[in-house]
Every structure is written in structure tokens, then in C-alpha cells.
C-alpha positions in Angstrom: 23.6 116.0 -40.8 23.7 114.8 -44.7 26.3 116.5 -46.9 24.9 119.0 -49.3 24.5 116.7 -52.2 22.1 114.7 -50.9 20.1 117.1 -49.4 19.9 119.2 -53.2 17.5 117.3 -55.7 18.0 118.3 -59.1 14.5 119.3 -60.9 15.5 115.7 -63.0 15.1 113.7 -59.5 19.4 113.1 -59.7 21.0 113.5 -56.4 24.1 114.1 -57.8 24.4 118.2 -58.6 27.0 119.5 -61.1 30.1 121.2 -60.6 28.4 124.8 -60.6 25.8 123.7 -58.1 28.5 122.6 -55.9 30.3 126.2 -56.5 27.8 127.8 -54.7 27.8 126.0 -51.9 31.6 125.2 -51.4 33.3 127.6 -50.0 36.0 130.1 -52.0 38.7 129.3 -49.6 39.1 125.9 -50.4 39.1 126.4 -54.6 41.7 129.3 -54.8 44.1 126.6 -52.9 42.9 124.6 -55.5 43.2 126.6 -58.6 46.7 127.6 -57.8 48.0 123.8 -57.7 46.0 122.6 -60.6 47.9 126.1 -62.6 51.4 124.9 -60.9 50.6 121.3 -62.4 49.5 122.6 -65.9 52.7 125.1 -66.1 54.6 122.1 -64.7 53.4 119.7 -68.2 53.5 122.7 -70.4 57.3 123.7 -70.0 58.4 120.1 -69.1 58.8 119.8 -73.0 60.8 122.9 -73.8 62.9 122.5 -70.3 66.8 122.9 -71.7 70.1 122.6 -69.9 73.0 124.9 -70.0 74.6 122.8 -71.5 71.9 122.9 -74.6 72.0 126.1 -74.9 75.6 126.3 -75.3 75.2 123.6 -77.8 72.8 125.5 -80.3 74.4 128.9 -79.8 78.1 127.1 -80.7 75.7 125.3 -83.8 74.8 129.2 -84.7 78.4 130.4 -84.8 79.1 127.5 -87.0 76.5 128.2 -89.3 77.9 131.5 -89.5 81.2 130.9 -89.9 80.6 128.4 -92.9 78.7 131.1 -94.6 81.8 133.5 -93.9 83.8 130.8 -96.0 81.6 130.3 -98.8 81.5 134.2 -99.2 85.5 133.9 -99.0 85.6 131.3 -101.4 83.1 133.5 -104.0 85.4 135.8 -103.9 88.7 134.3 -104.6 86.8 132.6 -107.5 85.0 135.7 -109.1 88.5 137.5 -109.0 90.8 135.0 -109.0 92.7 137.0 -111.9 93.5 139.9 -109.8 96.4 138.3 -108.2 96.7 141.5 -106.5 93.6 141.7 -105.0 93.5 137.7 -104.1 97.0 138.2 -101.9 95.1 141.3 -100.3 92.6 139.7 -99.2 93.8 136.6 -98.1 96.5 138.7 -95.9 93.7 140.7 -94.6 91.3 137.8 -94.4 94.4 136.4 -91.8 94.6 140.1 -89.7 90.9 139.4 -89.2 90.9 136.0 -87.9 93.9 137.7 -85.1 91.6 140.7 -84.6 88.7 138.5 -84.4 90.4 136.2 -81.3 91.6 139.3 -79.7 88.2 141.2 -79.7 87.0 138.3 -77.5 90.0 138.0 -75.3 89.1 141.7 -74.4 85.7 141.5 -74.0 86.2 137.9 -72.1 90.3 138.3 -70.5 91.1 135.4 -68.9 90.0 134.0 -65.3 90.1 131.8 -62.8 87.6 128.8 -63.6 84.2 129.7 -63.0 84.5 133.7 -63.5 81.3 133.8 -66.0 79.8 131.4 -65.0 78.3 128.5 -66.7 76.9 130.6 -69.5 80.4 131.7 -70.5 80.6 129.1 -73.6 77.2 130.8 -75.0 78.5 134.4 -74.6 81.4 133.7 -76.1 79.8 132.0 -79.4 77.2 134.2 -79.6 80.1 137.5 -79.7 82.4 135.2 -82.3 78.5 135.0 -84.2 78.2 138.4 -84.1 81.9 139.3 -85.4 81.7 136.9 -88.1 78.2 138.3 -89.1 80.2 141.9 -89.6 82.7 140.1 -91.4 80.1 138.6 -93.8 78.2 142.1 -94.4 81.9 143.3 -95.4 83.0 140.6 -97.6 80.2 140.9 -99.5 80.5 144.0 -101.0 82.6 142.0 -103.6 80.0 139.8 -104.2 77.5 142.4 -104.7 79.3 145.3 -106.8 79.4 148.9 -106.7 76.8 151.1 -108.3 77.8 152.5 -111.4 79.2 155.8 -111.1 80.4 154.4 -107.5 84.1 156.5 -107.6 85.6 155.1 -104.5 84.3 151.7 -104.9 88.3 150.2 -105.8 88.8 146.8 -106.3 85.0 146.0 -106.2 83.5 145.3 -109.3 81.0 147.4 -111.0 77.8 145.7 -111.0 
């Protein structure tokens, strides 16, 4: 018995039939077999390139704390130079810039106390730079107040600077 392709003629003469002719006579059962490696191989390509370790991850979220935290100190260092002649204010701040730094460590000690190795897992590193981003983040917001100023009229608005 010939295969199907060479018993279909095309209306051109060709022998050979195209991929939809061949559809209808091949049956469903062996393309959904089919269909579901050639997906698997494409999803398989596509995410090769955006495939990252834990280890990566950690990486970019420590990166994002940093960024953070050298935007804290440029906001700290705006301030000590826009009031630098309120000595009283300056050795304020500086005492409660250091109370926050404690705070700050202590709020993750409580949220992460200390384990045996392993406790958190391998994502422990990313949780823990991602809470310090978050902290210094509330810190920033605070801090500047200063830099902005208080609305004119503002009667509680005490050592910051009418704007």
C-alpha cells in the first residue's frame, strides 16, 4: 500500500501535498504529542535567557539596598550642609541619625532572630536586603522633610525650614 502522499496529486501534478493537506489525513493523536514538545522546546529557548540563580537575585536585591542607602546619605549630607549653622539641630540629628542606624539593625534581628544555618533558606540574604531597602526608604521619606520645608503657616513644623 503507498503512503498517502503519493497516492494525493496536487491539481499542479506535485506529489508532494503541504502541511494542511497532510493535517487531514494524519491523525490528531500523533500532533497533540507533538505540539506539546515543540511548546516545551520554545518555553525552554525563551526563558533560557532570563534563567537567574539565587545567588543573582541576592546580588541585585543587595545592589538595590545599596542604591538606597547611598541616596539616604546624600539626603544626610543635604542636610548637614543646608543647616550646618544650627549647631543645635546638626548634633540632633546626627545623635538621632546614630539611634536609627541601632533601631534599623534591631528591626531586622526581630523580624530575622538568629538560627541555625539554613533556617530561611537560600533566599534569606534577599529578604534581608530587601527589609534593610524598605527601612532605609522610610528613613529617606523622613529625612527629607528638611530638604523640602514646611508650608508657610506650617505651626508645628520646628526646626524645618519654611519653604
Amino acid at each position: 500500500m503507498k503512503p498517502i502522499w503519493q497516492k494525493t496529486k496536487l491539481k499542479n501534478g506535485s506529489k508532494s501535498i503541504l502541511l494542511n493537506e497532510a493535517k487531514k489525513y494524519i491523525p490528531p493523536l500523533i500532533l497533540t504529542p507533538m505540539k506539546y514538545v515543540l511548546s516545551l522546546v520554545f518555553c525552554l529557548i525563551c526563558f533560557a535567557g532570563y534563567s537567574q540563580t539565587q545567588y543573582e537575585l541576592n546580588s541585585i536585591q543587595y545592589n538595590q539596598y545599596k542604591k538606597a542607602d547611598k541616596k539616604l546619605n546624600e539626603v544626610y549630607q543635604a542636610i548637614l550642609k543646608e543647616y550646618k549653622s544650627d549647631t543645635e539641630f546638626i548634633k540632633n540629628l546626627r545623635k538621632s541619625q546614630r539611634i536609627w542606624i541601632t533601631f534599623r539593625n534591631a528591626e531586622v534581628k526581630v523580624k530575622f532572630p538568629d538560627r541555625e544555618d539554613g533556617y530561611y533558606g537560600s533566599i534569606h540574604p534577599l529578604c534581608i536586603s530587601a527589609y534593610l531597602e524598605e527601612l532605609t526608604l522610610d528613613r529617606i521619606s523622613t529625612l527629607t522633610h528638611w530638604i523640602n520645608g514646611a508650608e508657610e503657616g506650617d505651626g508645628c513644623s520646628g526646626s524645618i525650614d519654611i519653604k
